[in-house]
C-alpha positions as CSV (number, residue, x, y, z in Angstrom):
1,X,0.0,0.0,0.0
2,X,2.7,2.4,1.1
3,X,4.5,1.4,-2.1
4,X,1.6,2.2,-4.4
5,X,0.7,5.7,-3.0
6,X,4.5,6.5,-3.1
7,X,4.1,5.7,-6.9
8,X,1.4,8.0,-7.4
9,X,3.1,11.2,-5.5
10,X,5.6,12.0,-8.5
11,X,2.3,12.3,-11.0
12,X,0.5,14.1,-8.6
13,X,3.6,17.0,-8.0
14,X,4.1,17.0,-11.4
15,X,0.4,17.9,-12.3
16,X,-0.1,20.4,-9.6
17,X,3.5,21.6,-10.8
18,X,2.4,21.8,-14.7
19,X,-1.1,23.5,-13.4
20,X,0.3,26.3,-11.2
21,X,2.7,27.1,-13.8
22,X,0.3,27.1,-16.9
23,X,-1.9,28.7,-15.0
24,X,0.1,32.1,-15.0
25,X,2.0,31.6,-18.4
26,X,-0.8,30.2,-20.8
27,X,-2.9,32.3,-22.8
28,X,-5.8,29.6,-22.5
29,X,-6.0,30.1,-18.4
30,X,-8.8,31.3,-16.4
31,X,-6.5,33.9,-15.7
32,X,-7.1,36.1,-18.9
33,X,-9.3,37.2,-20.8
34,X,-9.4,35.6,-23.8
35,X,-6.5,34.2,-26.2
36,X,-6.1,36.4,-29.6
37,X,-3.2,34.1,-30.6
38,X,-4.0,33.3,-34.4
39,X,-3.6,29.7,-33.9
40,X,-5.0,28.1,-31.2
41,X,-8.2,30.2,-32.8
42,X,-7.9,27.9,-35.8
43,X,-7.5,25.1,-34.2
44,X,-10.4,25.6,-31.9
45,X,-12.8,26.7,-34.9
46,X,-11.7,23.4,-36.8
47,X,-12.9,21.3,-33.2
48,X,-15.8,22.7,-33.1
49,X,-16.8,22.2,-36.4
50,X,-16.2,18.5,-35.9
51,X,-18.6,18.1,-33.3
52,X,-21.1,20.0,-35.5
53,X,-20.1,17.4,-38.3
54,X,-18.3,19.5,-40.3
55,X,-15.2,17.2,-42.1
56,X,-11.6,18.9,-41.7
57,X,-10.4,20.0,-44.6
58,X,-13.3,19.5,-47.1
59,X,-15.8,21.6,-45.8
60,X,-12.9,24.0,-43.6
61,X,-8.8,24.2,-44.7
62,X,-6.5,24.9,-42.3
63,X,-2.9,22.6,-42.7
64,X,-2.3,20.9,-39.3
65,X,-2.2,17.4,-38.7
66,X,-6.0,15.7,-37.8
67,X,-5.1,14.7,-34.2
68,X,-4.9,18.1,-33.6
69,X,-8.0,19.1,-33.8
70,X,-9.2,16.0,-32.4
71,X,-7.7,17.0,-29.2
72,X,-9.4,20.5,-29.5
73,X,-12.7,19.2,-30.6
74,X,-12.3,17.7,-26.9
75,X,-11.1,20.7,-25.6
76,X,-14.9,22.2,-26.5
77,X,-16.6,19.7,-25.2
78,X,-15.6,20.3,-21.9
79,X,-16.1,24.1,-22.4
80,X,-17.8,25.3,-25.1
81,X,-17.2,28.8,-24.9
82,X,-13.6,29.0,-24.4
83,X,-10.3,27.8,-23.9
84,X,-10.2,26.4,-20.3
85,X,-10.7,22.6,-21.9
86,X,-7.8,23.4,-24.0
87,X,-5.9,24.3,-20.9
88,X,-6.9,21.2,-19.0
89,X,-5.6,18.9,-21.9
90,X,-2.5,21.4,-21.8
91,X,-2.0,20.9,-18.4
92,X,-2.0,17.3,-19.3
93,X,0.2,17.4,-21.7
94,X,3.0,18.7,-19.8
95,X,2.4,16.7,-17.0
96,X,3.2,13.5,-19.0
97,X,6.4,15.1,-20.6
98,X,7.6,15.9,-17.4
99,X,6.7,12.7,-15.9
100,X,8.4,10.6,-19.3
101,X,11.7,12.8,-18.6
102,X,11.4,11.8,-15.2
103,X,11.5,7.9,-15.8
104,X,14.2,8.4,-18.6
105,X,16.5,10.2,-15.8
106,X,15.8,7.4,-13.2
107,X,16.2,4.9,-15.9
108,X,19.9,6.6,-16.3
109,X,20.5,5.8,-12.5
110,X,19.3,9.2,-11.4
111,X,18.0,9.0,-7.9
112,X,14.1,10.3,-6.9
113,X,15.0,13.9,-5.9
114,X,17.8,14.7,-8.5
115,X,15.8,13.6,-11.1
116,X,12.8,16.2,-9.8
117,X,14.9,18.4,-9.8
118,X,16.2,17.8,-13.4
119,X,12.3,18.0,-15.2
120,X,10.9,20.7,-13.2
121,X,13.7,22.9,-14.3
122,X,12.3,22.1,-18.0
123,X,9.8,24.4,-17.8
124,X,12.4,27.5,-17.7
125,X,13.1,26.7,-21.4
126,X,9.6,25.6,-22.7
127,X,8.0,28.8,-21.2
128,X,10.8,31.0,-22.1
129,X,10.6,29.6,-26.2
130,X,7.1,32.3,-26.9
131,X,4.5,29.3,-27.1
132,X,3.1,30.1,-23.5
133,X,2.3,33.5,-22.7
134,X,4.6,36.2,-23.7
135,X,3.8,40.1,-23.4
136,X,0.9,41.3,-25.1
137,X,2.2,42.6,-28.7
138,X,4.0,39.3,-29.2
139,X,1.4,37.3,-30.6
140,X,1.6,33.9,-28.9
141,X,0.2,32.2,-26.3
142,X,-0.2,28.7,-25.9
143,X,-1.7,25.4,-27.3
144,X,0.9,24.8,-30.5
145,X,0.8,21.9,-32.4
146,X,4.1,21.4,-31.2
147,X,3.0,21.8,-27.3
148,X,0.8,18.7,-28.3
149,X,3.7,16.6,-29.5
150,X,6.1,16.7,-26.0
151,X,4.2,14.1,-24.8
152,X,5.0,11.9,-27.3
153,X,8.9,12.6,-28.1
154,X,9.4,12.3,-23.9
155,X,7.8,9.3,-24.1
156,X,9.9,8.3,-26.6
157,X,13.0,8.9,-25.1
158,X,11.3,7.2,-21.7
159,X,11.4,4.1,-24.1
160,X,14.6,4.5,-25.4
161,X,16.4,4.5,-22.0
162,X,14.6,1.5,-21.1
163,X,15.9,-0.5,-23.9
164,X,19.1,0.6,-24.0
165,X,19.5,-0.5,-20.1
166,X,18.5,-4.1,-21.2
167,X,20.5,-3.4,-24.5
168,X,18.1,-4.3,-26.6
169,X,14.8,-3.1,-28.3
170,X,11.9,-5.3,-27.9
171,X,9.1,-5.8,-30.3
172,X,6.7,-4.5,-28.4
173,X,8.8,-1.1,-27.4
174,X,9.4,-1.0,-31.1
175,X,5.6,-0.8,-31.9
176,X,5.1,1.5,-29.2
177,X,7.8,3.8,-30.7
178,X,6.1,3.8,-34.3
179,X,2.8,3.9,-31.9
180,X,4.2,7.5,-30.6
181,X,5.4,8.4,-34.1
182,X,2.1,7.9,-36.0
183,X,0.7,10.2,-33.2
184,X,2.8,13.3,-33.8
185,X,2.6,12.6,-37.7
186,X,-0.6,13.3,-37.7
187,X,-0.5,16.6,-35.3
188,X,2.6,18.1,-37.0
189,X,4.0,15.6,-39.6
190,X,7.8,16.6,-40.0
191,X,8.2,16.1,-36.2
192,X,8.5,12.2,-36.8
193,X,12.2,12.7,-37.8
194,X,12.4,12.9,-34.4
195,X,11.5,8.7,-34.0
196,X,13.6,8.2,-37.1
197,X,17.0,9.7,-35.9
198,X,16.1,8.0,-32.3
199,X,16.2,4.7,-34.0
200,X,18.9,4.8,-36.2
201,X,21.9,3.7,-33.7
202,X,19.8,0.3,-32.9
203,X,19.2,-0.4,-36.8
204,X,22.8,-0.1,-37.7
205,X,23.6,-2.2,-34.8
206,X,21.0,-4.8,-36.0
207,X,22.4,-4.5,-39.9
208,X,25.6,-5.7,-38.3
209,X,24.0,-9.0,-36.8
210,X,21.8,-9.2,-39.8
211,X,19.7,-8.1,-42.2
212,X,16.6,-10.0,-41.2
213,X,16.6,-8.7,-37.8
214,X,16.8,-4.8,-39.2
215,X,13.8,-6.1,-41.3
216,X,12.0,-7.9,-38.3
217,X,12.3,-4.6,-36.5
218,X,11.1,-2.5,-38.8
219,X,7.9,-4.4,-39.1
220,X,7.6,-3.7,-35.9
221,X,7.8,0.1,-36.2
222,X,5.6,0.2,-39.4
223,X,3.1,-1.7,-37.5
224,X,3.1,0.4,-34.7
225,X,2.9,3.5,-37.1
226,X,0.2,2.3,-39.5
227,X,-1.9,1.0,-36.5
228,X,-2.3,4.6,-35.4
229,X,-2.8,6.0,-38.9
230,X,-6.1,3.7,-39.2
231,X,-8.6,5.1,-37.4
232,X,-8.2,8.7,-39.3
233,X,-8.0,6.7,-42.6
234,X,-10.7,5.0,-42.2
235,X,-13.2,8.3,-41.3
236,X,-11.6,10.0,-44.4
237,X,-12.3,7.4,-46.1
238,X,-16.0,7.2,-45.4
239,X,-17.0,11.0,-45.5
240,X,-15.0,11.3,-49.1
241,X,-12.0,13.9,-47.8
242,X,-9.3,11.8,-48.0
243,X,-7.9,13.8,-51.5
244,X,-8.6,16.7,-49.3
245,X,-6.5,15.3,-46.7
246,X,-3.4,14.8,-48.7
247,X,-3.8,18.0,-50.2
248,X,-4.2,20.5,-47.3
249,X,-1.8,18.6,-44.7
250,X,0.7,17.3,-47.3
251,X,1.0,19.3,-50.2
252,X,0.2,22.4,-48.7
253,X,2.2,22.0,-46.2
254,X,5.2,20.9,-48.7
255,X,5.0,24.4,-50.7
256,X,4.3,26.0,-47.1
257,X,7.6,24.9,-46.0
258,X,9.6,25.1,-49.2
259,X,8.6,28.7,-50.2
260,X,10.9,30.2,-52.8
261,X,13.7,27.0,-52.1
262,X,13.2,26.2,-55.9
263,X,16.1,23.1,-55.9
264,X,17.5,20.8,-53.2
265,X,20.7,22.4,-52.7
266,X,18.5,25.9,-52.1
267,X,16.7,24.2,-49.1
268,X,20.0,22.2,-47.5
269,X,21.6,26.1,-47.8
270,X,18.3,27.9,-46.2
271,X,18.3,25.0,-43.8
272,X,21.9,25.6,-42.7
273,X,21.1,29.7,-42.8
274,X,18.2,29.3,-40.7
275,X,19.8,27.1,-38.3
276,X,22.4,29.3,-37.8
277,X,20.7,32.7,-37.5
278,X,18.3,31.1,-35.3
279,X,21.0,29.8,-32.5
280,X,22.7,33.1,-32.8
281,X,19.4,35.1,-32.0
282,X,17.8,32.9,-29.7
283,X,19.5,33.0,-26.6
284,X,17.2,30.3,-24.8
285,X,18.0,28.4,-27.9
286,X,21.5,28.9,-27.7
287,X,21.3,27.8,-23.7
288,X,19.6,24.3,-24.5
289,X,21.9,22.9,-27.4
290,X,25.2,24.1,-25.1
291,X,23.2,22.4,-21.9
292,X,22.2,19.6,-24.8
293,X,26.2,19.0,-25.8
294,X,27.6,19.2,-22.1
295,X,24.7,17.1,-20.6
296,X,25.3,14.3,-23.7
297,X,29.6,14.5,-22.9
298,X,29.4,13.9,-19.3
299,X,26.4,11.3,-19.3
300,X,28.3,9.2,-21.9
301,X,31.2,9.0,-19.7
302,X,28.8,7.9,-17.0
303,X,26.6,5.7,-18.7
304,X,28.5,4.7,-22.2
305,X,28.4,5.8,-25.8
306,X,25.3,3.3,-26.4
307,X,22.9,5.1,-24.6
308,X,23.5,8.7,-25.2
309,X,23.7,8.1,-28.9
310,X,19.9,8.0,-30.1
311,X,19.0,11.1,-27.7
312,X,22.0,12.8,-30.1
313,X,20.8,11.0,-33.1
314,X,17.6,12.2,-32.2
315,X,17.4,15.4,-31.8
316,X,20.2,16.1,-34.7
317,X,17.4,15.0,-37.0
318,X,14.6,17.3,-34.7
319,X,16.9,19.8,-35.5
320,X,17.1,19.4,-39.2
321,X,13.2,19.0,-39.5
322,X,12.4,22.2,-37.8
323,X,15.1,24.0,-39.7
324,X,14.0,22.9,-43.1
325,X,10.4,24.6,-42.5
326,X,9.6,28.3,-41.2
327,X,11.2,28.9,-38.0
328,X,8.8,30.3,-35.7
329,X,9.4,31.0,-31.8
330,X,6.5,27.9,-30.8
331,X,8.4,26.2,-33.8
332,X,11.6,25.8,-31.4
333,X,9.4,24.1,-28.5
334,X,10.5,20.2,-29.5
335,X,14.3,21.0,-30.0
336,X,14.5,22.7,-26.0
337,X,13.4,19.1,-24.7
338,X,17.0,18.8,-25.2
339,X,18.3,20.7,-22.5
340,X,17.1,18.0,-19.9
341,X,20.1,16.0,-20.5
342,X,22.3,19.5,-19.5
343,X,19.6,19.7,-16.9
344,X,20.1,15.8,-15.9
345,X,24.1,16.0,-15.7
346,X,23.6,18.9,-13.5
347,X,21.7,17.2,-11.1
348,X,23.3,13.9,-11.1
349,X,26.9,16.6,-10.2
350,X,24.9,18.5,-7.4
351,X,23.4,15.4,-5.6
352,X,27.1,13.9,-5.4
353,X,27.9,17.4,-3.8
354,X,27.9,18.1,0.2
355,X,26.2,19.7,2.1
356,X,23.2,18.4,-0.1
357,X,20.9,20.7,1.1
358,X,22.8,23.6,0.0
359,X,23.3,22.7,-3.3
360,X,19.7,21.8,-3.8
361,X,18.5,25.1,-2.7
362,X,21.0,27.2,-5.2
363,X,19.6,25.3,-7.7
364,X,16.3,26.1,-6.6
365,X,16.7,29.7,-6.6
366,X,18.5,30.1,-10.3
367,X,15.1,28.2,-11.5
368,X,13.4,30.9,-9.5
369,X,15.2,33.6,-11.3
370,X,15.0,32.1,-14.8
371,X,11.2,32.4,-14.2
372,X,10.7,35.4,-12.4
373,X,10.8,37.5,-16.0
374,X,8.0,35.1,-17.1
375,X,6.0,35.7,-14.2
376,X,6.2,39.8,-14.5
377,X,4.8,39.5,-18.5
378,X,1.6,38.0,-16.6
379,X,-1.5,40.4,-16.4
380,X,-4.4,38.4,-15.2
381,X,-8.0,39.0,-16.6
382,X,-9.3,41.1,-13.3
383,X,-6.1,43.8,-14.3
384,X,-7.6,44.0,-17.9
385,X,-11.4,44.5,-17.1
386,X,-12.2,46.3,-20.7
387,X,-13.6,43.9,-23.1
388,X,-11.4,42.4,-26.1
389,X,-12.0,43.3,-29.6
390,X,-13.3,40.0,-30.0
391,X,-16.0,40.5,-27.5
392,X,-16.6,44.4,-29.0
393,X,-17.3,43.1,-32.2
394,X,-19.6,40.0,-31.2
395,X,-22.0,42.2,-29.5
396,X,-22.3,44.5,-32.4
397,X,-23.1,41.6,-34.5
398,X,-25.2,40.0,-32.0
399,X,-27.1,43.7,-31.5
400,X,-28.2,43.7,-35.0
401,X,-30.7,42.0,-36.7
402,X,-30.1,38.2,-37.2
403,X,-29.9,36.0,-34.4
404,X,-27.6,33.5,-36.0
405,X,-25.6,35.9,-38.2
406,X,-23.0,34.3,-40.7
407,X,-19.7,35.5,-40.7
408,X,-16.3,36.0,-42.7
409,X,-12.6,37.4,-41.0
410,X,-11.5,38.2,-44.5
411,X,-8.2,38.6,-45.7
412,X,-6.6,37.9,-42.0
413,X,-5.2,35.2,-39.6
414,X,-8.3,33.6,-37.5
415,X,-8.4,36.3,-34.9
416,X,-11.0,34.7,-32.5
417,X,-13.9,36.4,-33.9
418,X,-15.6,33.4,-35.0
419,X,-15.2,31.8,-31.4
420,X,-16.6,33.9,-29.3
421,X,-19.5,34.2,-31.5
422,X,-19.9,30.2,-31.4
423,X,-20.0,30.1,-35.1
424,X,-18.7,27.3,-37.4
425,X,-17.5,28.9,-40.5
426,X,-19.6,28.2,-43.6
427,X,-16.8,29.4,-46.1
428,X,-13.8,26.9,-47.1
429,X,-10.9,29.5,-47.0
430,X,-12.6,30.8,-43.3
431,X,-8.9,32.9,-42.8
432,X,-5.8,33.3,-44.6
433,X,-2.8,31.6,-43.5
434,X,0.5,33.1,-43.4
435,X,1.4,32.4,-47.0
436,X,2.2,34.6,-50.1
437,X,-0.4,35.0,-52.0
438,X,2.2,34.6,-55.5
439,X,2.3,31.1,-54.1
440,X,-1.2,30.1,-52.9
441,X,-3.3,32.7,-54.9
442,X,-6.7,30.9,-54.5
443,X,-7.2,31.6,-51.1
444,X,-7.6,34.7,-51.5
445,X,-9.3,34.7,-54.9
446,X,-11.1,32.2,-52.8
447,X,-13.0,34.8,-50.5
448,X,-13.0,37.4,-52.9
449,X,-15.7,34.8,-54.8
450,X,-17.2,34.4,-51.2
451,X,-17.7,38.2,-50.7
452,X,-18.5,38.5,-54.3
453,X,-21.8,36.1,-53.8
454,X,-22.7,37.7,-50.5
455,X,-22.6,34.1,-48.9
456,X,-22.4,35.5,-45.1
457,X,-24.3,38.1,-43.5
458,X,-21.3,39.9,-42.2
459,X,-17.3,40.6,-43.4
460,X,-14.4,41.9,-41.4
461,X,-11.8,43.2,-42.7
462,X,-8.6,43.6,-40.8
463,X,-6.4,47.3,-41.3
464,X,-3.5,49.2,-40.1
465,X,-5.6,52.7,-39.6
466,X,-9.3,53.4,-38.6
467,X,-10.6,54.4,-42.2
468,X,-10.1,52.7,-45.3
469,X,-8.8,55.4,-47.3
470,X,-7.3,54.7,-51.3
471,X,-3.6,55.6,-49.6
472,X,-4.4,52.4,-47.4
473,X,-6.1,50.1,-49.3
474,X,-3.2,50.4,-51.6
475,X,-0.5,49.4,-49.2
476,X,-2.2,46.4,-48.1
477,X,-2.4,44.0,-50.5
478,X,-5.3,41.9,-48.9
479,X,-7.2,45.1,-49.0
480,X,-6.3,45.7,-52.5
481,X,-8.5,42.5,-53.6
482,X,-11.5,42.0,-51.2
483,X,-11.9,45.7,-50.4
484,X,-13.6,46.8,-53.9
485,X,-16.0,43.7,-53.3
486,X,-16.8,44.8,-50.1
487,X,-17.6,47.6,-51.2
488,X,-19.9,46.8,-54.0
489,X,-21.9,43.9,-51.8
490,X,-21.7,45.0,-48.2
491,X,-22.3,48.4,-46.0
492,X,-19.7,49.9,-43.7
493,X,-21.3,49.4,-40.1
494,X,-18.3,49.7,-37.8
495,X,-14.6,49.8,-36.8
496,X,-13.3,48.2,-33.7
497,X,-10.0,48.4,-32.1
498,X,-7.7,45.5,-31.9
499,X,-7.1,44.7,-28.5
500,X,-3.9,42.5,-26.7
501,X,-1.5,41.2,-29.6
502,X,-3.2,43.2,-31.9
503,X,-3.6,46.7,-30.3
504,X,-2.0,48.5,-33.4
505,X,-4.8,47.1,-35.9
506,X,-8.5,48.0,-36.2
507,X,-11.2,45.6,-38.1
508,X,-14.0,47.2,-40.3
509,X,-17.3,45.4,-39.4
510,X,-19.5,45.5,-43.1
511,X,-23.1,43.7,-43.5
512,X,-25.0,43.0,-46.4
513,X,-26.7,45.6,-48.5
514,X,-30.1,45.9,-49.9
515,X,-31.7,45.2,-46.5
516,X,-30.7,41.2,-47.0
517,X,-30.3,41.2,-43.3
518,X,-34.2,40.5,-42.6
């Protein structure tokens, strides 16, 4: 009995650890008022419309993987209106990385405290990378796609200190490790790099006994990996999206990610750029790949080349996956996992230290002081008491006419308006991503056609000044297109402030013309 509730403590301090510290740095707390960030809107307007029946990405686009907005969709049914079921399965989400770090360091003969120690200082560079909440013009905020994936690549690495203490890979862990990599495919899919650099040390060791045994295993994997790709298959199969599918995740996300790289040889040289102007201007980045390389050097004296390689492996090809694609702050999330191994070395050196106590409580207090600058960006909804521009514009859409007014957020990134209105969009292209329009022309063309047939009762349009002036319609190219469509279907009602991480922009509220609002 003793034995079992001992189990349970280090789950139950890591959740009320993960909950207390969301709970001030997360856009999607209780806490705040709202979350503007762009795309945990998207997201949460892709959830919803499955549990209204709507079929991701035939009847709505957006370019994430499915899981994503399975996880979302559950997120709403535990609260409709908002964010706080996204913030539960947040909370949840960090409490099983922290927990998976937490084996793998007691798996690498850390003892109970020192390994405490080593994953609740994690949480200094995961909040620190702009994915949490940051100050209010930085516009970010929590609930990434690649938030979502820590789970899985912890519990990978969970696995792959287990097996490399028995020194070998079992069937079963190898299935469970394709398992976790069918999982993040289909939230964000170049993320599974990540499995395949992990793996790579224990297939060239099998090529070396034998070929059938590389083969055998990666049966294993591809079973493990296909298994989790069923279910999805199988529902896009039967509501007809599957060609949808593959276009918006997959191809989309291809051109997304290759912009102007016309040639192999461009992307391997704006891979290497990017890599390198992103380590030089990201400090926290910087931190965790020195941490990374000290941590990996004094482990493998203590615990052997074997079972630092695939971490290294690992997170080399992490590293190359996110640098291949558009480097974003939440983008860096997955590569600062690495710093538990600097973090791990560090606490394996201070428990060996006397007094004990001492050391522990230095440690204690630099985590402290890493966070504290976290802590002051926090402004917590009963310090921001004047409604969001979200909630200005839903009452001046739910004061007119219609009960159940249709909507379009036109030309823009999903800004939230849809959400707080409880609408599921009823246009394909329902925002515009961040994309050049030279490159993906028809999303744009695609609401201008929207507009053009008066398809929703209402269209916002997004603007750097308070009136749409020529001067300012012709410096924005969005404007340049929808605006004279706007114009010849729709009457200027109002203009409301942007609010939070969009205080320097005002949205244009227009509703049809020729009394259609009846």
């Amino acid at each position: 009995m003793g034995r079992c509730s001992r189990g349970w403590l280090v789950p139950l301090v890591l959740l009320g650890f993960s909950a207390g510290l969301l709970l001030v740095c997360s856009g999607t707390s209780p806490l705040y008022r709202g979350h503007d960030w762009t795309d945990a809107n998207t997201y949460l307007t892709m959830g919803r419309g499955l549990l209204r029946g709507v079929v991701p990405y035939r009847d709505l686009f957006d370019h994430k993987g499915p899981l994503l907005y399975i996880l979302y969709a559950l997120g709403a049914l535990l609260h409709p209106e908002g964010f706080y079921g996204v913030f539960a399965f947040q909370v949840f989400a960090l409490t099983g990385t922290l927990y998976s770090l937490y084996r793998t360091a007691r798996q690498m003969g850390t003892e109970e405290l020192s390994a405490l120690w080593a994953v609740c200082a994690m949480p200094v560079f995961l909040l620190s990378a702009g994915v949490y909440y940051l100050p209010e013009n930085l516009d970010y905020g929590g609930g990434s796609a690649e938030e979502f994936c820590l789970p899985f690549l912890a519990g990978a690495l969970w696995l792959s200190a287990v097996q490399g203490k028995q020194n070998r890979w079992t069937a079963r862990a190898l299935a469970g490790v394709g398992a976790l990599a069918g999982a993040v495919f289909q939230m964000k899919f170049n993320l599974t790099l990540f499995f395949a650099g992990l793996l790579v040390p224990e297939f060239f060791r099998l090529f070396r006994s034998g070929v059938g045994q590389a083969v055998r295993a990666g049966g294993w994997c591809v079973l493990g990996f296909g298994g989790s790709l069923v279910p999805y298959t199988l529902y896009a199969g039967a509501t007809h999206s599957l060609d949808a599918y593959i276009r918006a995740y997959f191809c989309f996300n291809a051109s997304y990610a290759r912009g102007s790289a016309a040639s192999v040889w461009m992307l391997v040289r704006r891979t290497g750029s990017a890599a390198w102007n992103t380590v030089c201007g990201t400090p926290v980045l910087a931190a965790a790949l020195t941490a990374f390389f000290v941590g990996i050097v004094v482990l493998m004296r203590r615990e052997g080349g074997d079972r630092c390689l695939p971490p290294f492996a690992a997170f080399a090809a992490l590293g190359t996956a996110v640098f291949a694609g558009r480097v974003m702050p939440y983008t860096l999330l997955p590569l600062l996992l690495s710093a538990f191994y600097g973090f791990l070395a560090l606490s394996q050196m201070v428990s060996s230290v006397k007094p004990k106590g001492a050391a522990r409580i230095l440690l204690v207090l630099f985590l402290a002081a890493m966070l504290r600058n976290q802590m002051l960006c926090c402004k917590p909804v009963f310090w921001r008491a004047a409604p969001t521009c979200q909630e200005q514009l839903a009452e001046r859409i739910r004061s007119g006419p219609l009960e159940e007014a249709t909507l379009l957020e036109a030309g823009m990134l999903s800004r939230g308006f849809y959400n707080q209105l409880g609408l599921v969009p009823e246009v394909y292209y329902f925002y515009v991503p961040n994309v050049d329009n030279q490159q993906h022309p028809e999303i744009l063309q695609g609401q201008r056609q929207t507009i053009l047939e008066r398809k929703t009762d209402y269209v916002v349009l997004q603007s750097t000044q308070p009136v749409l002036t020529p001067e300012v319609i012709a410096k924005e190219e969005s404007l340049g297109i929808l605006y004279p469509a706007v114009r010849d279907n729709y009457e200027w009602t109002a203009v409301v402030p942007g609010t939070g991480a969009v205080d320097h922009l005002y949205y244009h509220l227009f509703q049809r013309k020729n009394n259609s609002l009846t």
